[in-house]
N, C-alpha and C positions, 0 to 999 in steps of 0.2 A: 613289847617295845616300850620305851621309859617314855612318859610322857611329860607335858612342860609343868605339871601342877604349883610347883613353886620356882618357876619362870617369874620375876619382877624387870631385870634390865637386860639390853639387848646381849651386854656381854655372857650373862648368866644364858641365854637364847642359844646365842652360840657356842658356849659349854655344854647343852642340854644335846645341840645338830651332834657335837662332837661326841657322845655316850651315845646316842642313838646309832651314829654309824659303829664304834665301837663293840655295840651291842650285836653288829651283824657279821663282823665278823670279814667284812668284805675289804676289800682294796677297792682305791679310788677306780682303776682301771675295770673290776668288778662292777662298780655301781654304774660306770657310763655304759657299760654294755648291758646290764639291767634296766638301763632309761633308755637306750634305743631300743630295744623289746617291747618298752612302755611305751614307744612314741612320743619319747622327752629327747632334749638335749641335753646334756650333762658331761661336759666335758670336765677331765679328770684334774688338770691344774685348774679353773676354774672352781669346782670343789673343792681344794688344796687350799686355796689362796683363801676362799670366804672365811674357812671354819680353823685361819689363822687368824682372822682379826676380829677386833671389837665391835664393829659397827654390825648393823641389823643386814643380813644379807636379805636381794630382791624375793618379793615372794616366787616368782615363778621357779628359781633355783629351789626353795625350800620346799616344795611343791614335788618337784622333781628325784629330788633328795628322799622326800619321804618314801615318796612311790616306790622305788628302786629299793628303798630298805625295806620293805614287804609290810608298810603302816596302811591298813585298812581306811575305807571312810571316813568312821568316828575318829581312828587319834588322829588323821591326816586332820582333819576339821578342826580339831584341839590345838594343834600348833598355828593351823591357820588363822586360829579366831584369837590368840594372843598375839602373832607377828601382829595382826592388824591393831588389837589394842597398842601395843610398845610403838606403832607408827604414828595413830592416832596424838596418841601421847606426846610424841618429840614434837609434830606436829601443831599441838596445842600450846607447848611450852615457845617456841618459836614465836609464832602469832601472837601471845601475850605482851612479848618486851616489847618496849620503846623503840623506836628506830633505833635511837644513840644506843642504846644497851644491845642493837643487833650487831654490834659493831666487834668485832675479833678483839678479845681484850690479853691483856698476858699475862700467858701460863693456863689459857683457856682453849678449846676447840677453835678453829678458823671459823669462824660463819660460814655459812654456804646460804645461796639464794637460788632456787628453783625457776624464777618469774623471766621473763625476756630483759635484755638489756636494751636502750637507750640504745637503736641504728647509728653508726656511727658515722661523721661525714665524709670519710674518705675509704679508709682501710681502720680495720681495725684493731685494737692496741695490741702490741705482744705480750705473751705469756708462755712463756719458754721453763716455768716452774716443773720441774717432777710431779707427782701425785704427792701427798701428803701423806708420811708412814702413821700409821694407827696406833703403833706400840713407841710408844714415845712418853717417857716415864723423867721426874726429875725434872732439874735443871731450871725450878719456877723462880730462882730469885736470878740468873743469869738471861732466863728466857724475860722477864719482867723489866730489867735494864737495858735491853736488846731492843725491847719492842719502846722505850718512852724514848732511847736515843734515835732511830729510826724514823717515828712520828713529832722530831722533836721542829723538825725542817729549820736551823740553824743559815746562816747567812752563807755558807754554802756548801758545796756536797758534802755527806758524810760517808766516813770510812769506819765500815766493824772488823775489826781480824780476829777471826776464831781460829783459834791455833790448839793443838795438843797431840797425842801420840794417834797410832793406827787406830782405828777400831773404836775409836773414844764416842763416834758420833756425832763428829762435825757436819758432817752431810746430811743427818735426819736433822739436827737444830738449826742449821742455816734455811733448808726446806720448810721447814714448821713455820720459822721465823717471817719466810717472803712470804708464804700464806697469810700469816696473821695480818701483816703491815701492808697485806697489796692495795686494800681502799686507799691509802694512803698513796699512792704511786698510782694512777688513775693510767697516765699515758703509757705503761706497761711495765712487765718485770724478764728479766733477760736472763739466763741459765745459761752454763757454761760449767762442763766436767772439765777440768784442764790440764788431765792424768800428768799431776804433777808427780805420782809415786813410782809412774810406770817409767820402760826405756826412751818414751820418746814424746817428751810433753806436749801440750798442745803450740803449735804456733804462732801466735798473737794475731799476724795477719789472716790465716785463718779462720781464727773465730771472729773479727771483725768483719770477714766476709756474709759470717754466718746472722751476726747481730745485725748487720746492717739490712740484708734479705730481709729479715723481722720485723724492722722500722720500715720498710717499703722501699727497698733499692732493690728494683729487677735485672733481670737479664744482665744485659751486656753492660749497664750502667755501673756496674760494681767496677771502682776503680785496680786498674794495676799493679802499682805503688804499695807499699806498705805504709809508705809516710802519707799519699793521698785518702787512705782509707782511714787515717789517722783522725785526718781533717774534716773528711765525712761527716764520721762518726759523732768527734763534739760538736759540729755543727750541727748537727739533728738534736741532740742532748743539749746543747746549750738554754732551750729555753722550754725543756721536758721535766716531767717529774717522772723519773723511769729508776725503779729498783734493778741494781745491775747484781748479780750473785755468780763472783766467781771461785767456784769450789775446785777443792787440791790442787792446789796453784806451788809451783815447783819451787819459786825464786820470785824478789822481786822487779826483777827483770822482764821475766813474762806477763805481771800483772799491771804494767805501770801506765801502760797506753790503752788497756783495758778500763782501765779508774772513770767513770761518769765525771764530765765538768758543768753540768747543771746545777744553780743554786737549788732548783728543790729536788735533785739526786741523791740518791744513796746508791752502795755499794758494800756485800758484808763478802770478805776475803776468806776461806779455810786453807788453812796449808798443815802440813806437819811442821812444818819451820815454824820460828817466832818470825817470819817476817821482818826480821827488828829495820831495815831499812826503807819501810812503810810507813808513813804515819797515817795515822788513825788510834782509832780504842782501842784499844786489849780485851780481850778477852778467850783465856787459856779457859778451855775445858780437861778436869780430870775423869779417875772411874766415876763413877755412882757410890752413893752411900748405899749399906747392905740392906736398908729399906727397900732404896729405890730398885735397887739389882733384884730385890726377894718380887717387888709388884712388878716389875719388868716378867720374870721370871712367871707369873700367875697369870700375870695376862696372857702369857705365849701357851700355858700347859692346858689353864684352867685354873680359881683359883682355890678348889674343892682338893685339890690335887695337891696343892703346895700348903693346906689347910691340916690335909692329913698326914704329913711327913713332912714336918714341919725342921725336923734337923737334917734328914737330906737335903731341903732345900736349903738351906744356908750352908753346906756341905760345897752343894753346886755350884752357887753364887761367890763365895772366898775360893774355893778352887778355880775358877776361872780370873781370881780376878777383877769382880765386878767392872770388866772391862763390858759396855754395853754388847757389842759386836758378838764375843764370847760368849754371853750368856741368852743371845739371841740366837747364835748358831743350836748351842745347845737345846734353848726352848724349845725350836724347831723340830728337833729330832723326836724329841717327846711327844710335841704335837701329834707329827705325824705316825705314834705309836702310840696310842692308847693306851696298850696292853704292858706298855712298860712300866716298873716302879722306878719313885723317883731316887729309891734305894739303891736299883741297880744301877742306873745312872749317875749314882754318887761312887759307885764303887770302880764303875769306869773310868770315870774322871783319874780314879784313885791311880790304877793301872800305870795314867801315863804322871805320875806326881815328879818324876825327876824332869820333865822336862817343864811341867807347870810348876815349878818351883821356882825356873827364873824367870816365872809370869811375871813381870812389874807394869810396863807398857809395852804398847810397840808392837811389830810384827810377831813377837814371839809367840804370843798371846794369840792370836788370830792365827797361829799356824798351829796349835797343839788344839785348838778345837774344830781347825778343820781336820785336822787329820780324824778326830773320833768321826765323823760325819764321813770321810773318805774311804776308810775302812770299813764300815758300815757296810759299802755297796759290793755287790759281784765285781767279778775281773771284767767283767767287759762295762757296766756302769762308769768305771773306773778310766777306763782306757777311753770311754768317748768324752770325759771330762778334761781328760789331759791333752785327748788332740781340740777340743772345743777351744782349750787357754790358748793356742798357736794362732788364735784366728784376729787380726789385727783392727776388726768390724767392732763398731757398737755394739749391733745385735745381730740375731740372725735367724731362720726359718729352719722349719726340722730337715728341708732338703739337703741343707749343707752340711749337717751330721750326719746324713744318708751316706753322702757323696766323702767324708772322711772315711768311714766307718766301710766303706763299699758295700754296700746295705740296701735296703726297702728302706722311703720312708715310714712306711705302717712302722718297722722296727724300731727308727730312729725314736718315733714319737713317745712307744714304749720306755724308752732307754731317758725321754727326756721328763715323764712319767715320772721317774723313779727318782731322779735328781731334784725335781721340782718339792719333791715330799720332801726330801730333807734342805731343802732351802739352798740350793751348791748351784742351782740355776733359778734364775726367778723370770716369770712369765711376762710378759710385757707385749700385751696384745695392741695389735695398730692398726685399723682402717677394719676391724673384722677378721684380720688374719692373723694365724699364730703365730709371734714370734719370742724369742725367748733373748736373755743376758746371762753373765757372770759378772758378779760383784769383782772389781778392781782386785781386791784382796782374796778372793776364790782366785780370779785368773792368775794370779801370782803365786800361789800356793801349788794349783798345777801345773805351771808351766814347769817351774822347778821339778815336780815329780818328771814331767814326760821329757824334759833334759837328761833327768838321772835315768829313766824305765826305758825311754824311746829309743833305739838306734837312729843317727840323721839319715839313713836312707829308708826309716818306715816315715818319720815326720814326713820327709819330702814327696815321699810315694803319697802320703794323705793329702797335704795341699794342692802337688799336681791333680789327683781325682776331684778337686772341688774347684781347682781353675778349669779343668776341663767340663765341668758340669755346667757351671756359673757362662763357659761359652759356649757350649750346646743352645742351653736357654736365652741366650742372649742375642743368639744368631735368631734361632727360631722365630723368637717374639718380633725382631725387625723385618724377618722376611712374611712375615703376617702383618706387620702392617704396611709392608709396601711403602715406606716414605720418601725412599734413596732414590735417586736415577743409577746408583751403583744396582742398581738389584741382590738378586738372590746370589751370597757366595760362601762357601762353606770354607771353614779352614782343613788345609789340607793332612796336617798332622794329624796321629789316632789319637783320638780322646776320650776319658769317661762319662758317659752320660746316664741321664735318669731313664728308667722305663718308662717305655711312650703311653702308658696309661698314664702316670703320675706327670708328664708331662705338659699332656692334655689337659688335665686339671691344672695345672699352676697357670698355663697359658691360656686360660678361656677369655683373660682381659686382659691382650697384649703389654696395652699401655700400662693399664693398672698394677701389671707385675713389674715394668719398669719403675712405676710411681714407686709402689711399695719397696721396692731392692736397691731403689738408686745409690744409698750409702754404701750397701753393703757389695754390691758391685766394684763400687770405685775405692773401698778398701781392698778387697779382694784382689783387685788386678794391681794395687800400688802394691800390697806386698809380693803378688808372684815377679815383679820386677825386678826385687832383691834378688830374689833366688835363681835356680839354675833353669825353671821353665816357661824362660823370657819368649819364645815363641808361642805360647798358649796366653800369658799375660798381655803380649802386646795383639793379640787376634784378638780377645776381650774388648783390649781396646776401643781396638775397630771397630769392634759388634755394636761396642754401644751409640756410634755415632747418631744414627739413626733417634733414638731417642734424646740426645744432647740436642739436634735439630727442632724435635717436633716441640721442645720444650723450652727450649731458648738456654740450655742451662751452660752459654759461653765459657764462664770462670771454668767449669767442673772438666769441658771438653778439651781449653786447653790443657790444661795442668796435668790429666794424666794421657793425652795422646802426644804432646812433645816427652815428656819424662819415658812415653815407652818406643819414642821415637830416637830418644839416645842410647836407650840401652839393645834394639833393635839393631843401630848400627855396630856398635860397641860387639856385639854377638855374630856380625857379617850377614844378618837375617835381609838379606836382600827382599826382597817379597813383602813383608813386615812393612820395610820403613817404606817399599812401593804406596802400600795401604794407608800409611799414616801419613805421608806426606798428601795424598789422595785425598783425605777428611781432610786433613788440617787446613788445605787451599780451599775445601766447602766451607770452611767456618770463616775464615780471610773475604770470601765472595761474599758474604752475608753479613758480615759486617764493614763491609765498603773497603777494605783495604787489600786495593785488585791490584798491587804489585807484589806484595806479598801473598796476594793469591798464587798470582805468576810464577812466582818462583817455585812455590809449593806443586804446581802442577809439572812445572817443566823437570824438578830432581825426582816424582814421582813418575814421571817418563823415562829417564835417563837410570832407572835403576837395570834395565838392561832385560836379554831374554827370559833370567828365569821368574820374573813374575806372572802373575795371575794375566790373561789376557782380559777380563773382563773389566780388570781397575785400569787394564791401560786403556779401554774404550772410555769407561766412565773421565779418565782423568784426562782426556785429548776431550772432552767433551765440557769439563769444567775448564782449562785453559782458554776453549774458543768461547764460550759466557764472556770470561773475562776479557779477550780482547775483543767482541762486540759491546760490551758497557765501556771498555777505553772507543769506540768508535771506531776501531780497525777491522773494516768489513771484508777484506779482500783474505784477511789471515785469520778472521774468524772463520769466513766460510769453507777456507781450504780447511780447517780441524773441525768444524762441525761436520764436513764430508766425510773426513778420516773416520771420525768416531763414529758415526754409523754404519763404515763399511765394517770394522771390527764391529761394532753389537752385533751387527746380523750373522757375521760369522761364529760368534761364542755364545748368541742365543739370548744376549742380553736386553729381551725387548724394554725396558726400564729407561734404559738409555738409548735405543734406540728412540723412542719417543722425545724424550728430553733433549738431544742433540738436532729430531726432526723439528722438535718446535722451534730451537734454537735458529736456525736457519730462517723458520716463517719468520720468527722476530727482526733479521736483517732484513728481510722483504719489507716487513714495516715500514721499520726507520729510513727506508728508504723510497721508501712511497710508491712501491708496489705492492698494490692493496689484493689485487685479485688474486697473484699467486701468493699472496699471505695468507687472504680467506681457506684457501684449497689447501692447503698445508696444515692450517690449526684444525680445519675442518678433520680432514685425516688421522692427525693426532688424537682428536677428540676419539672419535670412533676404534682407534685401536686402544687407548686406554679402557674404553667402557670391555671390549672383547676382552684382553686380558686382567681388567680389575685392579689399574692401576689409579687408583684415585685421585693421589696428587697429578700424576698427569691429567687426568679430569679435567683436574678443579685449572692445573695451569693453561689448558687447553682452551679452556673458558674465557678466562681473564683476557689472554689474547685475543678471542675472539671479541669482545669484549670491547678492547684498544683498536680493534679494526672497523668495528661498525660506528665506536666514537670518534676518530679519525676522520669517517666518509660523513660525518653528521648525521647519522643513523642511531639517534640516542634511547629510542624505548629498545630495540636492537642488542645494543651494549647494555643498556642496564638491565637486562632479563640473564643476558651471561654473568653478569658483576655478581646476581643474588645467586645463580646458580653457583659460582665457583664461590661463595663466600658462605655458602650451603656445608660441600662437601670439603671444603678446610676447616668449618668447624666439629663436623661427624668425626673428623682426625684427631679435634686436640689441637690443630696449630695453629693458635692464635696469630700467628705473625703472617701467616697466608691469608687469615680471613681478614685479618687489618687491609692487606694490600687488594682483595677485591672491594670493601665497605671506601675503603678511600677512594679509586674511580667512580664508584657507586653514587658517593657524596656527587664528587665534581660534574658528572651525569646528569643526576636531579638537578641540579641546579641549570644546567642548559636546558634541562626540561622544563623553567618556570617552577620547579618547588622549592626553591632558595629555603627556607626553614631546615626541610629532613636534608637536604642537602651540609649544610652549613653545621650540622648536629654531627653527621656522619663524618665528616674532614677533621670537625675538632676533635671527634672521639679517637679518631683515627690518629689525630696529632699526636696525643696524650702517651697513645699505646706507642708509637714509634720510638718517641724522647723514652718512654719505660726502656725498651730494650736496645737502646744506643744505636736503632736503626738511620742511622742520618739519610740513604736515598730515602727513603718513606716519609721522614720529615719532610724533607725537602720537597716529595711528592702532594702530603699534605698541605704545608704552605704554598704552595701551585696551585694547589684547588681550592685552598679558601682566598689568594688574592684574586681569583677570575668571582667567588662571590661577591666580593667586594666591589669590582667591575660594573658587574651585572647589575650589584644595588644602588652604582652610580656614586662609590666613594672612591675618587682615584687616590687618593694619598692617601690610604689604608689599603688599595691595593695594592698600593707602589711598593710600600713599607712591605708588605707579605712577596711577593714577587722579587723584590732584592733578600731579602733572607732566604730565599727559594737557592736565588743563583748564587749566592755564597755558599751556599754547600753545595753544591754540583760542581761548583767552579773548583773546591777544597779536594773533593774525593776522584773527580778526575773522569764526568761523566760527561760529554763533548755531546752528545746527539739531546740530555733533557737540561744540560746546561743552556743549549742553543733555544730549544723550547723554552725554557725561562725567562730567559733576555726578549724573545719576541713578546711575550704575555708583559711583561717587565715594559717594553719601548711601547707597546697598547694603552699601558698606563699611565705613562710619562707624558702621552700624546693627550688622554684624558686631563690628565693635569694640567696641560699648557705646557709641556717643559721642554719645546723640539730638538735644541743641542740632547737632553739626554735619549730621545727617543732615537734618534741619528745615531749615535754614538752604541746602543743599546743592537740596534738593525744592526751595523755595519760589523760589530763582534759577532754577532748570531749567523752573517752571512760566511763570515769566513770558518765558522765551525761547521758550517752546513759542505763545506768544499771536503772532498774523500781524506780520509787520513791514513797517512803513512804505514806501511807494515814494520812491526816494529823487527 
């Protein structure tokens, strides 16, 4: 085995990894199954990716690596005791400079810092940056003037336009660039791909949605408006120093409300366009000088490789083009063959010279070297790259090439193995799990092939198997977590699914697998709404409600459960828009707007016999919620009747529960406490029997509101921690908000006004986060009764009138009336008897039965 004896830097280290594995002879897929033998891990892109780039990989991978390639002991010990010198080393040289000299200068490495940062005092800043590419060659007198206009902070924002053809590398230099300059932009740096090249750009509102989540705008707080989000936006930037970096921007039409209006802002634009309707700097990038394409080139191969054939290398580099992209595609291939010369790879190139001939810029260029790289692989490598390009996701997991492909994932992984060696897929691991991309220009390269190769009814037959997987999984994981009073409902269409072992695996963390897929979900089902199998996209839909819920992720739940609620109609899928009008009236109740609930339940009724019987229980069960939050007890109670006589006939105990507690709660409000008790009590006890948690936890809270009711407060506050317990074992912040907030107002009738007082504000905070206005409005009820209790009536008064303006707003008549009485308590504190009169004598007439509507 070649050892490191003349090892000096880490890139030579990583030339040294690469002739060792060479020397063996193996594939990367070889050596991970040699290191599970060994009791390593060694995953095969993971070894791919290190022994492409310059920096020192971790020892445990080299470690691992070694073993696998059959290094004994002593040479294992040899490379281990130089990695550690070469760390030592960087290590030492670090620690030497000056602060200021630690400072990212240009045309130099980024700094990086290992040490803790400086807790920040709210949220902490965005950094939406990509990783920094390693092979990044050139470009030091442009990258030099990039970085002193950047750090120049001028009287107000600045704008950089990096403009030039495909492939030139405007996306590694603008990344490099927000690296270098980020100390400089303290309050964060913003990313944005804005697939200006692709069919279908990004849409400004959009990504403003996305930027704004960054900056700290939650849930349901993210405005509607395009123009409100507008306004947002600068107003958060207006007195930030935030690096904005909007890359392949189509037009200047898409970027212009993107622009940072912060005096100490920046913002550096790439497009393929000149932009010329932008102002800011210029700054056109072309190819590379054949220097910098020959050290491009060396860094990717090796540079012992380009040392020794030294006229095939510049052979490579002018036959490509020295368009960077090109001779990175190419590098790559080399890379991941060793055993190639760079002879024959010159002669390759040569093969395709009539079409590199009109290599100048641009696409051309970037498709005659993907094509050597495309060729390269088997017919079936081949065919999972071309359905991979059809997929309209950022990224994606080996399931979904499974689920193209009608495959094993073992198979897929293999297949994405193979792609990853020659760089046509790049790995892009997140949270611990694998997932993988295609470069813009790969997926444009194959889409064209499986347009010309594909028939549209294999295309279509692929997508269908990965809408119908993507809803298997999607059903699955919510019926495990039990969050819905919908319960358990499968869609009724045949579908492709994963095998139940691989299934078992993805879904061992229900939630988690939602966390991890949530993008690639809600692309997934946007585009099967294009196509012809709008009934498995709009069941998707559906499926995901349940996690739009636990997660609060409003914006995302409208947007694609109306858009698959038009194309639902549009299709006559009666059943479909049953289901979706069904969610859409849960997302209306939770965000207080209960006529639009109403309506949403009643056309989800009104879809007629052929739907699901179970959404027609759930959705007679969501309408009577909302006509006991309007205070109409007489037509609440006849549909909370209905809908349990349906759960219990369709088996739906989810909703049975949910609909029985519905009913305790009019017992409540209406001051029958005993058959309230008896009723949550029941609920309680059938939730625990069948493992319905949120019932549980709501189970609680109720009981909870009935012992604080009777003045029975250690009572209720022992249910408040219980159900603020098992909503947070769920994930659902907005449930545990709503037990911590009686919790608060509790304690404080208990005499501990402090935790009390902590609890309400916190609870304040988290409501205004997700645009819950009853829960504000709940909060400010229980901090004006602290206020009371502390003997401040005109800071009561003041919290107790903002109570009952939003109850009085959203249209809540039973804690509107609660208000006003706690409200006329305070007025009476204060001296004020006309408003305490005035306050009773509204509250009484709200307390009189209300009308059925």
């Amino acid at each position: 085995m070649p050892g490191p004896d003349r090892v000096r830097t880490p890139e030579e280290f990583v030339a040294g990894l690469r002739q060792v594995k060479a020397w063996t002879g193996l594939s990367y897929r070889d050596l991970a199954r040699r290191a599970r033998a060994n009791g390593d891990v060694l995953p095969a892109s993971t070894v791919a990716s290190a022994l492409n780039r310059a920096s020192l990989p971790n020892l445990e991978l080299v470690t691992a690596l070694l073993r696998a390639c059959g290094g004994g002991p002593e040479t294992t010990g040899r490379w281990i005791s130089v990695w550690q010198e070469l760390a030592r080393s960087a290590a030492d040289r670090w620690q030497g400079l000056a602060p200021a000299e630690q400072q990212p200068v240009a045309g130099a490495e980024p700094a990086r810092t290992d040490g803790p940062s400086p807790a920040p005092e709210r949220l902490p800043s965005p950094c939406l940056l990509p990783p920094d590419r390693q092979h990044f060659v050139g470009r030091a007198t442009e990258f030099a003037a990039a970085c002193e206009l950047l750090r120049a902070s001028p009287g107000g924002p600045t704008t950089l336009l990096v403009t030039g053809p495909a492939g030139v590398g405007k996306t590694t230099f603008a990344v490099r660039l927000g690296h270098a300059v980020a100390a400089h932009f303290p309050d964060g740096q913003l990313y944005v791909d804005l697939h200006g090249a692709g069919p279908e750009p990004a849409a400004p509102a959009a990504v403003l949605g996305t930027f704004l989540r960054a900056l700290g705008v939650r849930g349901g707080t993210l405005p509607a408006e395009p123009a409100d989000r507008v306004d947002l936006y600068r107003t958060l930037l207006a007195r930030r120093r935030v690096l904005v970096v909007l890359d392949n921007a189509a037009n200047a039409r898409q970027v212009e409300v993107l622009l940072p209006n912060g005096s100490g802002c920046a913002a550096v634009v790439t497009g393929r366009t000149t932009l010329a309707e932008l102002e800011g700097v210029r700054m056109p990038l072309g190819v590379l000088g054949r220097e910098q394409a020959l050290t491009l080139l060396g860094r990717m191969v090796g540079e012992e490789r380009t040392r020794a054939e030294p006229e095939s290398a510049t052979a490579i580099v002018d036959t490509c083009g020295r368009l960077p992209l090109a001779v990175w595609v190419v590098g790559a291939r080399l890379a991941a063959r060793p055993h190639w010369s760079l002879s024959a790879m010159a002669r390759a190139l040569g093969d395709e010279h009539r079409k590199l001939d009109e290599l100048v810029v641009g696409d051309i260029a970037v498709r005659a070297s993907l094509e050597l790289s495309y060729h390269g692989l088997d017919p079936r490598a081949r065919y999972a790259l071309r359905l991979l390009s059809l997929l309209d996701a950022p990224d994606f997991a080996p399931w979904a090439l499974a689920a193209l492909l009608d495959t094993a994932p073992v198979a897929a992984e293999r297949l994405l193995d193979d792609l990853v060696e020659v760089h046509l897929v790049e790995p892009e691991p997140r949270d611990g799990t694998a997932r993988y991309r295609l470069h813009d220009l790969v997926r444009a390269f194959a889409r064209e092939r499986a347009l010309r190769d594909d028939p549209p009814a294999r295309r279509a037959e692929a997508l269908e198997r990965l809408l119908g997987a993507s809803l298997h999984l999607a059903e699955t994981a919510a019926a495990r977590l039990s969050a819905d009073f919908q319960g358990i409902g499968k869609h009724r269409t045949p579908h492709w699914s994963l095998p139940a072992g691989d299934v078992e695996q993805l879904l061992a963390e229900p939630l988690t697998f939602f966390d991890v897929e949530h993008a690639f979900l809600l692309a997934i089902g946007e585009q099967g709404l294009d196509g012809p199998a709008v009934g498995l996209a709009a069941g998707l839909a559906t499926a995901l409600t349940t996690f739009f819920q636990i997660r609060s992720h409003f914006d995302d739940w409208y947007r694609l459960q109306d858009r698959a609620l038009v194309a639902a109609r549009a299709a006559g899928d009666r059943m479909a828009s049953a289901k979706l009008h069904r969610a859409l009236g849960e997302r209306a109740t939770i965000l207080d707007r209960y006529e639009e609930a109403v309506k949403h339940f009643e056309r989800s009724l009104e879809c007629g016999p052929d739907t699901d019987p179970t959404y027609t229980a759930s959705a007679t069960a969501g309408l009577a919620y909302v006509h006991r939050l309007l205070g109409r007890y007489d037509s609440a109670t006849t549909y909370f009747t209905r809908a349990i006589e349906l759960a219990v006939s369709t088996g739906n105990v989810n909703c049975l529960i949910y609909a029985s507690n519905g009913l305790g709660v009019v017992q409540l409000e209406r001051g029958e406490f005993a058959g309230a008790l008896d009723r949550f009590t029941r609920c309680l006890h059938l939730s625990r029997e069948v493992g319905y948690r949120p019932g549980e936890a709501q189970a609680y809270r109720c009981l909870g509101q009935t012992h604080r009711a009777l003045g029975e407060y250690d009572l209720a506050a022992g249910h408040f921690a219980q159900a603020a317990a098992i909503s947070a074992s769920l994930g659902d912040r907005l449930a545990v908000t709503h037990a911590k907030c009686w919790l608060g107002d509790v304690r404080v009738r208990q005499g501990r006004p402090g935790e009390g007082r902590r609890l309400l504000a916190e609870s304040l905070w988290t409501y205004r986060e997700f645009a819950n206005a009853w829960g504000e409005a709940a909060a400010l009820y229980g901090l004006a009764g602290a206020q009371l209790a502390a003997g401040r009536p005109a800071r009561a008064r003041a919290r107790a009138l903002a109570a009952v303006r939003i109850w009085r707003g959203i249209g809540a008549p039973y804690w509107l009336a609660t208000g006003l009485e706690l409200l006329a308590e305070a007025c009476r504190a204060d001296e004020d008897e006309p408003a305490e009169r005035a306050a009773l004598a509204e509250a009484r007439a709200l307390r009189e039965p209300q009308p059925t509507a």
